[in-house]
C-alpha positions in Angstrom: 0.0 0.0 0.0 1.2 3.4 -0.8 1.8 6.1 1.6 -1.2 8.6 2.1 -0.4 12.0 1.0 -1.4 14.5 3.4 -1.9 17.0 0.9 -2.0 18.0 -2.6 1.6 19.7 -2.7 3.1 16.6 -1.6 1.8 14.4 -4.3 4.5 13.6 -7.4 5.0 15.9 -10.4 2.5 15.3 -13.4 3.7 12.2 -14.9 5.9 10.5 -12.1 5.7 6.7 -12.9 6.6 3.2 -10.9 10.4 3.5 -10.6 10.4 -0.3 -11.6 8.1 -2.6 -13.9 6.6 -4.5 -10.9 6.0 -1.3 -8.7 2.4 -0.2 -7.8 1.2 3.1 -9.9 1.5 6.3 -7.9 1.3 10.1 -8.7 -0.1 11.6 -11.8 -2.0 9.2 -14.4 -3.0 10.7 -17.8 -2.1 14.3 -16.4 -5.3 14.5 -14.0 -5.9 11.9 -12.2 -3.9 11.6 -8.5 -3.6 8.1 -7.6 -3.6 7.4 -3.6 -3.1 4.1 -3.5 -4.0 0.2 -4.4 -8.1 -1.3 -3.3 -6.9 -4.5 -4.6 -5.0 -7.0 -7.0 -6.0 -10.0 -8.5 -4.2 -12.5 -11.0 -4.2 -10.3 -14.0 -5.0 -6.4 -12.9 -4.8 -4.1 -10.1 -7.3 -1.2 -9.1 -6.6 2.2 -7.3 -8.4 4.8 -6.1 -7.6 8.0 -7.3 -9.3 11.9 -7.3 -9.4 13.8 -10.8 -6.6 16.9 -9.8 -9.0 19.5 -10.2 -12.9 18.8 -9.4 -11.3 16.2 -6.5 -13.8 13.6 -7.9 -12.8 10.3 -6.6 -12.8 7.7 -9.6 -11.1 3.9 -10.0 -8.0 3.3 -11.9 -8.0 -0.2 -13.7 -5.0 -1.6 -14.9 -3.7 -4.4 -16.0 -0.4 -5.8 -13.9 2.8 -4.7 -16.1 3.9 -8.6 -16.6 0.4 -9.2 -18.1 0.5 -6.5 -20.3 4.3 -7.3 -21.3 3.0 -10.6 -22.6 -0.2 -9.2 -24.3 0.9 -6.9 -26.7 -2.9 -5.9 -27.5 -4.2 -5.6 -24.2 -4.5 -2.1 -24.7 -6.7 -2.1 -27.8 -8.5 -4.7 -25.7 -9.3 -2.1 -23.2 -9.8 0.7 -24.9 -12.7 -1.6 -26.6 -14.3 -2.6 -23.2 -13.8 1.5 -22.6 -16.2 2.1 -25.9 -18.4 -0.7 -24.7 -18.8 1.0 -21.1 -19.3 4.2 -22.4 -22.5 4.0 -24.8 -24.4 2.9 -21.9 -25.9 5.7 -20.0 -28.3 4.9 -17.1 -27.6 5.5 -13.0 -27.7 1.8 -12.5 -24.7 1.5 -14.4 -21.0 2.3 -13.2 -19.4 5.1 -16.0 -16.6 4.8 -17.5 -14.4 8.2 -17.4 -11.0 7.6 -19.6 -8.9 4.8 -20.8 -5.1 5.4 -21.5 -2.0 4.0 -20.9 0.6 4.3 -18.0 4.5 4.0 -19.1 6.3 2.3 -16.8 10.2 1.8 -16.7 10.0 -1.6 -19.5 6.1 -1.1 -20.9 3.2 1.2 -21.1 0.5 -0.5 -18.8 -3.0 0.1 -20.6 -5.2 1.7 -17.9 -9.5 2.6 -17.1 -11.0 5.5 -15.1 -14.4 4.5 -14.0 -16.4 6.7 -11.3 -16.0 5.1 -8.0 -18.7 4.1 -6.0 -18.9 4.3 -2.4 -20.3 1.5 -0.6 -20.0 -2.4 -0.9 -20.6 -5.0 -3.6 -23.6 -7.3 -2.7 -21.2 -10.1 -2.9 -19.2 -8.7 0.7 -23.0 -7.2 2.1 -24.7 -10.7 2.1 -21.3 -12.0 3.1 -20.6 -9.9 6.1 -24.5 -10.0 7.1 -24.8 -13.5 7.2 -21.3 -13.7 9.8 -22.6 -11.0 11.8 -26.3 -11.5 12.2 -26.6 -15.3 11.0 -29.2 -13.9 8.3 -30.0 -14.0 4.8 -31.0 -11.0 3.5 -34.5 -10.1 3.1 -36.8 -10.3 0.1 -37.8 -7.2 -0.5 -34.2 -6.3 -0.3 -33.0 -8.7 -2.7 -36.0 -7.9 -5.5 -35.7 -4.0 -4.9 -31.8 -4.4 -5.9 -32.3 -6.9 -8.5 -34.9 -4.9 -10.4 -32.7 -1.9 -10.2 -29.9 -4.0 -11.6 -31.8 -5.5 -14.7 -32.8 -1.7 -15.4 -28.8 -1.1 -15.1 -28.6 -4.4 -17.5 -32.0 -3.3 -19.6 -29.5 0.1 -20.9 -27.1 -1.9 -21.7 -28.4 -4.2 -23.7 -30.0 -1.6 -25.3 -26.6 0.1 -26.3 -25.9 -3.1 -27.5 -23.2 -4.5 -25.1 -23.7 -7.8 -23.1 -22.2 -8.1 -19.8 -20.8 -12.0 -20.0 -20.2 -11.1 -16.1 -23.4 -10.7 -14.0 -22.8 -11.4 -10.0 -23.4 -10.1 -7.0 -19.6 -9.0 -6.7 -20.3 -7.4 -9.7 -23.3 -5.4 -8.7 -22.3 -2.6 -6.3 -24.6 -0.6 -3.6 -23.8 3.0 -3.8 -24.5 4.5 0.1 -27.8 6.6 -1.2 -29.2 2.5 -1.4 -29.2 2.6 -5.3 -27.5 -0.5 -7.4 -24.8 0.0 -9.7 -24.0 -2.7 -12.4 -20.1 -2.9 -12.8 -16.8 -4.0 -14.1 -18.1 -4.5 -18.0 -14.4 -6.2 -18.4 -15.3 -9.1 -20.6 -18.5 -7.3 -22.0 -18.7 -7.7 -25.9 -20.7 -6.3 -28.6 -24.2 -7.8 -29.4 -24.0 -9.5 -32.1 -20.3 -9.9 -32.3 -20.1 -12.7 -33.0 -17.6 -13.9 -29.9 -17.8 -17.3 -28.5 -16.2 -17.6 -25.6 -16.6 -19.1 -22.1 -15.7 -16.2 -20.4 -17.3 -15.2 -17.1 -18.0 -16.8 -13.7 -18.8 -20.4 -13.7 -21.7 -20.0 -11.3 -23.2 -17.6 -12.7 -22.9 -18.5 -16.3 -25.9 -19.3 -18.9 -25.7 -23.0 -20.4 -24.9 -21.8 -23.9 -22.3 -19.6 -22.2 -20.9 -22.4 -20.2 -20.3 -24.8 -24.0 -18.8 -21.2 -25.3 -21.3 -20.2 -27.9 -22.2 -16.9 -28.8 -24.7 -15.4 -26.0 -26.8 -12.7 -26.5 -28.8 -10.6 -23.7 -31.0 -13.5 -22.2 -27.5 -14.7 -21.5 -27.3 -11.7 -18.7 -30.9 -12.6 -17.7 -30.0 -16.0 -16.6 -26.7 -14.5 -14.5 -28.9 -11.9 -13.0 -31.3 -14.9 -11.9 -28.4 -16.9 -10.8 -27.3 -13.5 -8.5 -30.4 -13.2 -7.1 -30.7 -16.9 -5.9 -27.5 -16.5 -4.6 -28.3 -13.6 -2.7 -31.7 -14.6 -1.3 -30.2 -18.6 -0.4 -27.0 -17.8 -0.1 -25.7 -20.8 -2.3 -25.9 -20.9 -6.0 -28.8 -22.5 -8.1 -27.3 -25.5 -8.9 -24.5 -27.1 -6.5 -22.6 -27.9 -10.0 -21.8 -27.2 -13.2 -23.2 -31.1 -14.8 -26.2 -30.2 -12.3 -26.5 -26.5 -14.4 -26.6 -28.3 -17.4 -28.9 -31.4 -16.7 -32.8 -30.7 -17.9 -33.5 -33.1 -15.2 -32.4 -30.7 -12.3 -34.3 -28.2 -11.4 -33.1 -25.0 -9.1 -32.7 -25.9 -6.0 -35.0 -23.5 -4.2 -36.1 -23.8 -0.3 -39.7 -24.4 0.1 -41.6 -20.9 -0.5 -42.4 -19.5 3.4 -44.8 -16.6 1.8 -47.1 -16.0 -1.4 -44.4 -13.9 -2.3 -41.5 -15.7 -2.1 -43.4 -18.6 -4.1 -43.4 -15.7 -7.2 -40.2 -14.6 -6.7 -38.9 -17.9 -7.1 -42.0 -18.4 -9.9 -39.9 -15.4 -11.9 -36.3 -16.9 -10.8 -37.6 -20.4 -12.5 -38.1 -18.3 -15.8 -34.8 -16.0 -15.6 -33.1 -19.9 -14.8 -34.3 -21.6 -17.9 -31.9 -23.6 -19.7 -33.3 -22.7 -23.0 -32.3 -18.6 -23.7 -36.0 -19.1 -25.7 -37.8 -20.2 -22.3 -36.6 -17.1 -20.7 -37.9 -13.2 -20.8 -36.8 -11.7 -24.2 -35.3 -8.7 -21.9 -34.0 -7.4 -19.1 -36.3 -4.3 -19.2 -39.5 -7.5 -18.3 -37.7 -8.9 -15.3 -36.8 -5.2 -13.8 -40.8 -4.5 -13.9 -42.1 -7.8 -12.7 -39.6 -7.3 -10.0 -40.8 -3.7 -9.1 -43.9 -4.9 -8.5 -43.6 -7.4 -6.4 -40.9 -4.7 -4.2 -44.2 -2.7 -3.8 -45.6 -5.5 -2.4 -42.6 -6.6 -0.1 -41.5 -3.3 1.3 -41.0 -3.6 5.0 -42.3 -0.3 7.5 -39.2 1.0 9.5 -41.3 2.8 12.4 -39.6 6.4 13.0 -40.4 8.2 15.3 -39.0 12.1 16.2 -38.4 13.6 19.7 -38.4 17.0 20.5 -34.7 17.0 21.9 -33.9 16.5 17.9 -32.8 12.3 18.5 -34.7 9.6 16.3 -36.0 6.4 17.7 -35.5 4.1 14.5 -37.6 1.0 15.0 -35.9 -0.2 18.2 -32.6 2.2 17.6 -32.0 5.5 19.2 -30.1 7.8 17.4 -28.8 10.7 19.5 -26.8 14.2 18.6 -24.7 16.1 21.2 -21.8 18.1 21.1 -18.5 17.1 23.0 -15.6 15.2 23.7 -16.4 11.8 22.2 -13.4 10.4 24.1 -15.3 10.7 27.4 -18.7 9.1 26.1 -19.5 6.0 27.9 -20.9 3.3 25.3 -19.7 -0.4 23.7 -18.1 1.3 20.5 -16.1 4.8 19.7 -15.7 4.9 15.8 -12.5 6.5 15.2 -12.0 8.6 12.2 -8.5 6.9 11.2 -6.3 7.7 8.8 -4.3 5.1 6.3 -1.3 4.9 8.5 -2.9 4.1 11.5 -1.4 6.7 13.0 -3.4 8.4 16.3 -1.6 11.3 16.8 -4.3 14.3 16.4 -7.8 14.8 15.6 -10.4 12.3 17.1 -7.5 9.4 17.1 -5.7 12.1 18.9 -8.8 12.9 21.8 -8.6 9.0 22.2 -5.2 8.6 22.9 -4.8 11.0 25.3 -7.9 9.7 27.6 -7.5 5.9 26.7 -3.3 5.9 26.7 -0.7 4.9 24.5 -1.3 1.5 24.2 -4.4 2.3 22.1 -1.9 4.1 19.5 0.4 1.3 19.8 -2.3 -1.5 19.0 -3.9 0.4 15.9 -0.4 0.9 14.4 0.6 -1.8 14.9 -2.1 -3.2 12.2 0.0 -1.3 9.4 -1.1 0.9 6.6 -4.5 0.2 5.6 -7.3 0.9 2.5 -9.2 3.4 2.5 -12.5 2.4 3.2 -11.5 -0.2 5.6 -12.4 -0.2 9.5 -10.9 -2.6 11.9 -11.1 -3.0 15.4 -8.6 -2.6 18.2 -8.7 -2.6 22.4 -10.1 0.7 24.4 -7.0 1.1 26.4 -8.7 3.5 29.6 -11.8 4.7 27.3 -14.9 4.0 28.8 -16.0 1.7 25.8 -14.6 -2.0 25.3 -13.7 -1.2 21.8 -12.7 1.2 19.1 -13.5 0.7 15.7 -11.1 2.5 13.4 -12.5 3.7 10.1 -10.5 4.5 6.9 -12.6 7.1 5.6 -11.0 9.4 3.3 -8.4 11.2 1.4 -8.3 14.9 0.1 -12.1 15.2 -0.5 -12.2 11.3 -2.0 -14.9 10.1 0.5 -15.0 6.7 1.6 -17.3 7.3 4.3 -20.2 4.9 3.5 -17.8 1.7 2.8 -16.0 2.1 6.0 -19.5 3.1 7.5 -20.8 -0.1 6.4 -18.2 -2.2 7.5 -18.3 -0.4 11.1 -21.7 -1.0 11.8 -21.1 -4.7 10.2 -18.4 -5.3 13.2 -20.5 -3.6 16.2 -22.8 -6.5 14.9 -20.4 -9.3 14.8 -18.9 -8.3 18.1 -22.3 -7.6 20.1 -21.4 -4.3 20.8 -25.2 -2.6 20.8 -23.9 1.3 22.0 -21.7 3.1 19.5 -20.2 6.5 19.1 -19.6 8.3 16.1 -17.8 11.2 15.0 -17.9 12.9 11.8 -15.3 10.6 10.5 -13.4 11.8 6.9 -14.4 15.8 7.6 -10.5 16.8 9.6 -7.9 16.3 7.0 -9.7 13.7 4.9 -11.7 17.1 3.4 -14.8 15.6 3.1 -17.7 18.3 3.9 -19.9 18.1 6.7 -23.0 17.4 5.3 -21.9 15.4 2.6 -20.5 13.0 5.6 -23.7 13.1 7.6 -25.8 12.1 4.4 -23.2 8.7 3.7 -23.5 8.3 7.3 -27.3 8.5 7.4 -27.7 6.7 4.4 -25.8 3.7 5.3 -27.3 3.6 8.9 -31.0 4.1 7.5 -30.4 0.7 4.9 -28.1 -1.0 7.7 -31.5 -1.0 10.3 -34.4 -1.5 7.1 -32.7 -4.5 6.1 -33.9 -5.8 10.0 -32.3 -8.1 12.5 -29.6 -5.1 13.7 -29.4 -5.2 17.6 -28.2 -1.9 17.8 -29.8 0.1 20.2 -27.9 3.5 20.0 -26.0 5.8 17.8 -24.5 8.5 19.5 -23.2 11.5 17.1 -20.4 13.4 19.4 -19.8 16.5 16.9 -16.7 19.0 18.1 -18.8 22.4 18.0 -22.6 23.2 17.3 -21.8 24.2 13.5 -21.3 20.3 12.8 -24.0 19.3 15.5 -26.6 21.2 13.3 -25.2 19.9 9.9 -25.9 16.4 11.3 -29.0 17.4 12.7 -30.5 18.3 9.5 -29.2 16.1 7.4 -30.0 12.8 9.5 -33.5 14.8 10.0 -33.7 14.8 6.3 -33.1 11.2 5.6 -34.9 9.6 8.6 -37.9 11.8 8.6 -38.4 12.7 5.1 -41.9 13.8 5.9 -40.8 16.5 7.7 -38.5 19.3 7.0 -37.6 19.2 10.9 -38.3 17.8 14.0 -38.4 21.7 15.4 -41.1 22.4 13.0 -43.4 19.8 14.4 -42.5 21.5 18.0 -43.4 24.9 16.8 -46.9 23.4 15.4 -47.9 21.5 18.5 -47.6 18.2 16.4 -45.4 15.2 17.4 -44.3 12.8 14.8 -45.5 9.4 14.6 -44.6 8.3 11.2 -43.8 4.7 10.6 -42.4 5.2 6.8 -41.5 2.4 4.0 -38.2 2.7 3.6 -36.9 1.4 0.1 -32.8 0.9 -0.1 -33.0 3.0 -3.6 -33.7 5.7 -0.8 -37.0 6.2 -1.7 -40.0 6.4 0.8 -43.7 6.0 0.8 -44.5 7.8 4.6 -47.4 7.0 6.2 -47.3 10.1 8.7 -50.0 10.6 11.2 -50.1 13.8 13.5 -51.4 14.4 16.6 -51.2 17.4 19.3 -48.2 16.7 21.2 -49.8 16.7 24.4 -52.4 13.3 23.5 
């Protein structure tokens, strides 16, 4: 991992390369993009996480690993076609693609891709993570609200005319405002093309795709079926590949516990057919039959506003105050941490000087991390049992709702039911105030809808009232969307009692029911 810059005038000149063939990019790509450092490496290709040098946009930086590209002297046309691909398709369930170039290195130019980056988690480490942590599946309506998104993200593809080849729930990405993105297009080809090819993920893959025949979209409709199953059951359709291809072997689905569930595996059946003919001609008629049955499955998250400005969130309180968070007494203090695990000022700072050096010791101890990670260490003398350290951001690039995500998904796992939080990423990470409250907000609202949480408080512990009432309005905003403010219910007499459907696109259907505050 690269070291973090702590600011812009320490970054390399435009241009500055690896110093050898093998060494991770850093510095300037493609004259505007500032690379911080590597999310992760695989066998053939690396990605970064980067922030365009002017509008301090954070985007992903694809590339393939210098060896592989020594060795395949057209890997670059090769992505500058996926590039083309990825950019005729325009729709918000889809992730853009920004630029496509090359990096030289000290023996080869290493072909690179600029794609927007999305902050949150691909379904893939969600249902992971929520299954270690709560022991449960995800829920239904969660799993058809995100799939009808993503065959709406598929639908403009196809469209466009490019077919995915790659459709899986590590693949499909949620972005912290609760909306699906459809992703990494890398083995996408033209409709039509042509290509046969048996490129893809086995699990996922169609039967034609599987004998390496040319596919066409029903091809993505039977991956996106596969996904879904996957998500809902967490194990694949078919427990292997001779199964996927038998016509005697059906899907193996649990036995339906609702109406419901009995359609939803009624429209998984048809997405699963073995014959591209037996399934829907388009992804556009699986995102609509799946919207309606979300209408139908969307659970109530009861909110309810008090007039000292906290939120009772089903059976969550969420609380604002301004202070030293060091000093609060609860489970969990989120600490806003910075890539070198360093503790030396800011909120890491406040806790080591009331919790001791030890703390500082422990958490360094765990080495440079990514940004968007959060791990957990001892509380030294704090009065919690532990701190949860959260890699949040770099020079404006916010990471706030991944490492928000993976915070609440470790309070869970560790049974610690009281956290703290500071506004994490808003010190020398840059990010604004309000834009930190809303990833906050956003990930906590979708982290409680998606039900079995037993959290019982969030505590926001801003530093001055300017932040406190940034927070306060824009958790206000998200939470109760009925409402401008909690204050203007006071002012009215009314008190809010508003159980609301909360979707995890973000979108809402409130019930809200009034009555004089004193009934």
């Amino acid at each position: 991992m690269l070291a973090l810059a702590s600011s812009a005038d320490t970054l390399p000149a435009m241009g500055a390369t690896a110093s050898t063939p093998d060494a991770p990019v850093r510095g300037r790509v493609l004259d505007r993009y500032d690379v911080w450092g590597r999310l992760s490496a695989g066998g053939m290709s690396e990605v970064y996480l980067a922030r365009h040098a002017r509008l301090a946009a954070p985007v992903v930086v694809k590339t393939l690993l210098p060896q592989v590209a020594r060795e395949r002297p057209d890997a670059f046309a090769g992505m500058t076609e996926s590039a083309h691909l990825m950019a005729r398709v325009t729709s918000p369930h889809t992730v853009r693609v920004l630029d496509v170039g090359e990096i030289p290195t000290a023996s080869a130019a290493v072909p690179c891709l600029v794609e927007e980056y999305v902050d949150g988690l691909d379904l893939a480490e969600l249902d992971a993570r929520r299954r270690h942590a709560l022991r449960r599946p995800l829920p239904l309506w969660a799993v058809v609200d995100w799939m009808a998104q993503a065959a709406a993200g598929l639908h403009a593809a196809h469209q466009a005319g490019v077919i995915h080849r790659d459709v899986k729930p590590a693949n499909l990405f949620l972005h912290g405002e609760g909306r699906i993105k459809v992703g990494d297009f890398g083995v996408a080809v033209p409709a039509r093309s042509g290509e046969a090819s048996a490129a893809g993920t086995m699990a996922f893959m169609a039967p034609e795709q599987m004998f390496g025949a040319v596919v066409d979209r029903r091809a993505d409709v039977y991956a996106l079926g596969a996904a879904a199953f996957t998500l809902r059951y967490g194990m694949t359709p078919f427990a292997t590949r001779d199964d996927a291809l038998r016509a005697d072997v059906t899907p193996r689905f649990p036995p339906a516990t609702s109406p419901e569930e009995a359609y939803f595996q009624h429209v998984l059946g048809r997405l699963l057919a073995r014959r591209p003919d037996a399934r829907p001609r388009t992804a556009r008629v699986v995102a609509e039959s799946l919207r309606r049955l979300a209408a139908s499955v969307r659970p109530t998250l009861a909110i309810h506003g008090e007039s000292d400005g906290s939120i009772l969130a089903d059976h969550c309180a969420i609380r604002f105050e301004v202070g030293d968070i060091s000093a609060v007494e609860t489970d969990a203090i989120v600490n806003s941490a910075y890539a070198e695990m360093t503790m030396s000022h800011g909120v890491g700072g406040a806790l080591v000087r009331r919790g001791g050096s030890a703390l500082a010791d422990e958490a360094a101890g765990l080495g440079e991390r990514a940004l968007g990670e959060c791990l957990m260490t001892g509380a030294g003398e704090l009065p919690c049992r532990q701190v949860l350290h959260a890699v949040s951001a770099w020079q404006e690039v916010s990471c706030v709702a991944r490492a928000m995500h993976r915070a609440l998904f470790l309070a869970e796992e560790h049974g610690l039911r009281r956290i703290a939080v500071p506004a994490i990423g808003t010190g020398q990470g840059g990010v604004r105030m309000e834009a930190c409250a809303q990833a906050i907000a956003t990930t906590l609202r979708t982290h409680l809808a998606l039900g079995g949480s037993s959290l019982e408080e969030v505590r926001f512990v801003l530093y001055d009232q300017p932040a406190h009432a940034a927070f306060l309005d824009v958790l206000h905003g998200v939470f109760l969307s009925a409402h401008e403010s909690v204050e203007d219910l006071v002012a009215t007499g009314e008190h809010v009692d508003a159980p609301t459907v909360y979707a995890a696109d973000g979108s809402s259907s409130p019930r809200v029911h009034t009555r004089p505050a004193d009934s």
